[in-house]
Backbone bond lengths (Angstrom), bond angles and torsions (degrees), N, CA, C in turn:
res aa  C-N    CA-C-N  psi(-1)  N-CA   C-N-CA  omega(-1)  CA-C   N-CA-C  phi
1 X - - - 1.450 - - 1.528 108.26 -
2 X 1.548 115.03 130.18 1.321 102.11 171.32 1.147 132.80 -84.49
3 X 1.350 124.16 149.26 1.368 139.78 -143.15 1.767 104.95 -127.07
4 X 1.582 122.35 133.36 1.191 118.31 -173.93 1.778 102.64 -128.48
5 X 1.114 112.62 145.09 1.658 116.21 145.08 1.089 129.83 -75.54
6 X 1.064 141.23 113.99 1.300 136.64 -175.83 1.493 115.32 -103.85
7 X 1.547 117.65 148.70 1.762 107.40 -167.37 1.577 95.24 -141.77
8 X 0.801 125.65 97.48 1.968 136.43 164.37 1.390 98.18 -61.78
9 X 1.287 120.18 136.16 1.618 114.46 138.14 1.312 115.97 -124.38
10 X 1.451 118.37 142.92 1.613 110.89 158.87 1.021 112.94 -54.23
11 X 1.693 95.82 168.64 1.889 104.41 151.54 1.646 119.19 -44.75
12 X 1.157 128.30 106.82 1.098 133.48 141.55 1.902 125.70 -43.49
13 X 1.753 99.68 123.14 1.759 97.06 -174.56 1.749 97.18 -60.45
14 X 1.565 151.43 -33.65 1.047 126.10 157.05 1.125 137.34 -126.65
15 X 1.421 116.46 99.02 1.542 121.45 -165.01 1.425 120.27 -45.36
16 X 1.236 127.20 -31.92 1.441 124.37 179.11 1.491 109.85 -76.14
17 X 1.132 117.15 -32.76 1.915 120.56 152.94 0.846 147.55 -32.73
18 X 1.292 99.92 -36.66 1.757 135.72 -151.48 1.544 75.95 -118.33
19 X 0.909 123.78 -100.30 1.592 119.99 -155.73 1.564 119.91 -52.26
20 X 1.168 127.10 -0.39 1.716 133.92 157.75 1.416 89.88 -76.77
21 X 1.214 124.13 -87.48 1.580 119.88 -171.99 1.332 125.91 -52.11
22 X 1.301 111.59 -11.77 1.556 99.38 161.35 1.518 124.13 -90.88
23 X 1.490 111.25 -24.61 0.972 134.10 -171.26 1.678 113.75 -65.70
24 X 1.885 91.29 -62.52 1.203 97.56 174.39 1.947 122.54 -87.65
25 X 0.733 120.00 -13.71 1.290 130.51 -174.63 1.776 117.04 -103.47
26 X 1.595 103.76 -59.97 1.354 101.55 -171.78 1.419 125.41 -73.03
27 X 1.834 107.90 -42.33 1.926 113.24 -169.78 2.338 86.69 -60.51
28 X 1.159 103.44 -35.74 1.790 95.80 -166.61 1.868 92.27 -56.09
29 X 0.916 130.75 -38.62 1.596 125.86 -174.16 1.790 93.43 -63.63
30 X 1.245 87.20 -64.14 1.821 90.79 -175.51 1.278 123.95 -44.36
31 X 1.535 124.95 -42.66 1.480 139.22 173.33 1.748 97.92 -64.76
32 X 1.291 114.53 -2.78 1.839 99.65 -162.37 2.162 78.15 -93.67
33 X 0.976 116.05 -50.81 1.292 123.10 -136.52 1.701 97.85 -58.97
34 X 1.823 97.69 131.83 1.822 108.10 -160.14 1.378 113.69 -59.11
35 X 1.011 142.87 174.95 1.466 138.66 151.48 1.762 113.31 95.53
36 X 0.892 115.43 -9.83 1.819 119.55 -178.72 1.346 104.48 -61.98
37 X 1.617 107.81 154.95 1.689 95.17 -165.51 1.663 74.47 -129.39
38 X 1.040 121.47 23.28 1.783 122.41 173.91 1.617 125.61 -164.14
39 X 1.454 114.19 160.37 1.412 87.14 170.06 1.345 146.71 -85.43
40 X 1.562 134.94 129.38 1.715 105.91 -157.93 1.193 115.32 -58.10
41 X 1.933 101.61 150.70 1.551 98.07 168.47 1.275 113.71 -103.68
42 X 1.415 130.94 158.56 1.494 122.68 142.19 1.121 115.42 -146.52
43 X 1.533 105.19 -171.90 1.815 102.94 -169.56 1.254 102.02 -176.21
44 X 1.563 126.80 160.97 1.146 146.37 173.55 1.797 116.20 -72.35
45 X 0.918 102.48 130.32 1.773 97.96 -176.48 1.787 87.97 -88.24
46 X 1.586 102.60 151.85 1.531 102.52 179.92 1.423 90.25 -123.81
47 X 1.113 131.25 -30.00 1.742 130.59 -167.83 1.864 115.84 -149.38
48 X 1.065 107.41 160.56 1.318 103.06 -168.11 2.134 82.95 -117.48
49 X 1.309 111.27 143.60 1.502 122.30 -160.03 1.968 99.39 -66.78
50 X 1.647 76.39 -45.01 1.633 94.25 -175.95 1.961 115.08 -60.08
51 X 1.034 109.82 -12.72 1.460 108.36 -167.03 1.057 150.52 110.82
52 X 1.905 89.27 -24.83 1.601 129.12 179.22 1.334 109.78 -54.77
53 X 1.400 118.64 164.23 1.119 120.18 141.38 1.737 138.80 -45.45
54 X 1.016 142.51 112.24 1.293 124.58 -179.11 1.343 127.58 -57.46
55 X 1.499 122.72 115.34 1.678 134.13 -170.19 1.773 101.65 -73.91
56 X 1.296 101.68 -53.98 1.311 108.49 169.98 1.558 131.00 -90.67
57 X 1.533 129.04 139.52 1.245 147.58 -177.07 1.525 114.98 -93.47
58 X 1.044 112.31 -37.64 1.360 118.59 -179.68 1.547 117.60 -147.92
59 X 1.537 117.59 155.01 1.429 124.16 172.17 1.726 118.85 -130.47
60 X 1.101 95.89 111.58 1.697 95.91 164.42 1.073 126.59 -102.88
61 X 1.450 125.98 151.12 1.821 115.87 -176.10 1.691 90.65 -152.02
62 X 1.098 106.27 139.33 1.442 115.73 -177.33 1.660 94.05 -149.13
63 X 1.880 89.96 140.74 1.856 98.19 -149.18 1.828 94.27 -113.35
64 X 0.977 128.34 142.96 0.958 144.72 148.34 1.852 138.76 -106.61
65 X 1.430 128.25 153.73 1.182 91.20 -147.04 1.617 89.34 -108.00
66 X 1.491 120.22 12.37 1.908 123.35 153.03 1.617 95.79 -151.69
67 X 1.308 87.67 -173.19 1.577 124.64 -163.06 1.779 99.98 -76.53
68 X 1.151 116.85 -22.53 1.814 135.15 -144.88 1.325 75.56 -132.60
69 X 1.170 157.00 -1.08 1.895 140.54 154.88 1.354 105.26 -104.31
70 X 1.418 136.25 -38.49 1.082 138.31 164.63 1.513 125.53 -63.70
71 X 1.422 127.13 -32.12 1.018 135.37 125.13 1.884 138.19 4.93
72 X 1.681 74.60 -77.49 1.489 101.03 177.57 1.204 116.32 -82.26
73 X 1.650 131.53 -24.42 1.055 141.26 178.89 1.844 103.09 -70.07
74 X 1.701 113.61 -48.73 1.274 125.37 161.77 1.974 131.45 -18.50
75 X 1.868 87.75 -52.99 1.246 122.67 175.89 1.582 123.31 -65.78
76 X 1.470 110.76 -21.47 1.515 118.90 -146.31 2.230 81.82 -98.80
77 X 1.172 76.23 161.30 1.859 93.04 -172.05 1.890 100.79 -89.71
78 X 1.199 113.38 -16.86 1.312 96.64 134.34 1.671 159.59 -64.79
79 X 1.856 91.15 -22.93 1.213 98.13 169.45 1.668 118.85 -91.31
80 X 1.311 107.58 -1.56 1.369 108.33 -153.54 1.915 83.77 -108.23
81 X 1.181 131.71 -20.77 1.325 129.73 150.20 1.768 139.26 -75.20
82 X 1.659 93.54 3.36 1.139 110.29 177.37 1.872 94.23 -99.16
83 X 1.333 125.03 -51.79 1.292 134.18 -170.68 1.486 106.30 -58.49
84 X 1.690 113.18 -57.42 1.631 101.72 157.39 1.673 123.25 -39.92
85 X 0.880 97.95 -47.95 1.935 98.73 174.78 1.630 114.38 -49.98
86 X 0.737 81.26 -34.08 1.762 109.45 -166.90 1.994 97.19 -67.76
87 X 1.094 102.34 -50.01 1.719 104.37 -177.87 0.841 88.02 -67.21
88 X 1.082 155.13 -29.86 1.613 128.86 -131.37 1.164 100.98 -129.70
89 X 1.415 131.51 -9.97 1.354 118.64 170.04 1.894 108.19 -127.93
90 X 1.235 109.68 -7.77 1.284 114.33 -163.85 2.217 103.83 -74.41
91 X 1.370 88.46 111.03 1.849 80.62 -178.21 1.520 105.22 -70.91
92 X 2.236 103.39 157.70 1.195 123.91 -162.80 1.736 101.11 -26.86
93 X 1.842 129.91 170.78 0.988 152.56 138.82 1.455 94.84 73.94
94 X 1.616 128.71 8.10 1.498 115.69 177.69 1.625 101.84 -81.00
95 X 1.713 103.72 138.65 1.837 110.89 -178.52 1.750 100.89 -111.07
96 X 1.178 83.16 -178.48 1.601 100.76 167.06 1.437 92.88 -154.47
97 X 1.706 107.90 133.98 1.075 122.62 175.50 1.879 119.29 -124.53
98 X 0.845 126.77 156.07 1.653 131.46 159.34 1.745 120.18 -71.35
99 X 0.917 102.58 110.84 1.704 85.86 172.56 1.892 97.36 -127.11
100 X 1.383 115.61 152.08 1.549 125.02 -170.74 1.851 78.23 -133.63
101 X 1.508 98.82 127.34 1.655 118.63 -173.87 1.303 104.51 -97.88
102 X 1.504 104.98 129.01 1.728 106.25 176.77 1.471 106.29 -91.88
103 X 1.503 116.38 170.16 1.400 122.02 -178.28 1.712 104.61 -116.34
């Protein structure tokens, strides 16, 4: 079953900050990490469907092609230099979650 990372961010206090250093610095950590069976995507949220305000600023998803490669990809010192990146630039309440996609 395929298996994804998922990466929320809040609003960041400066978006043009945030998106040089993620841009240039962080997706290259993310593109390193072993085991992806695709290339990651992400993107800027521009509107929330509902009307709301938008909670989230950004979305990352990086695909794996099981639960036991993503895993291992988790494990690899690429990913674990992507997750440091991740503290250090990721504004308050941003997660990373697991999701395994049904058909």
């Amino acid at each position: 079953m395929t298996a994804k990372l998922v990466v929320l961010y809040t609003q960041p206090d400066d978006p043009d900050a945030f998106n040089r250093h993620y841009l240039d610095n962080h997706m290259p950590l993310a593109h390193a990490i072993p085991g992806q069976s695709k290339t990651a995507e992400t993107g800027l949220i521009v509107s929330e469907a509902d009307g709301g305000d938008p909670l989230w600023y950004r979305v990352t998803e990086l695909f794996f092609p099981d639960r036991a490669a993503l895993d291992a990809g988790l494990a690899s010192k690429e990913a674990q230099a992507a997750v440091e990146d991740f503290s250090k630039i990721a504004p308050k309440g941003s997660r990373i979650l697991v999701q395994e996609l049904e058909t």
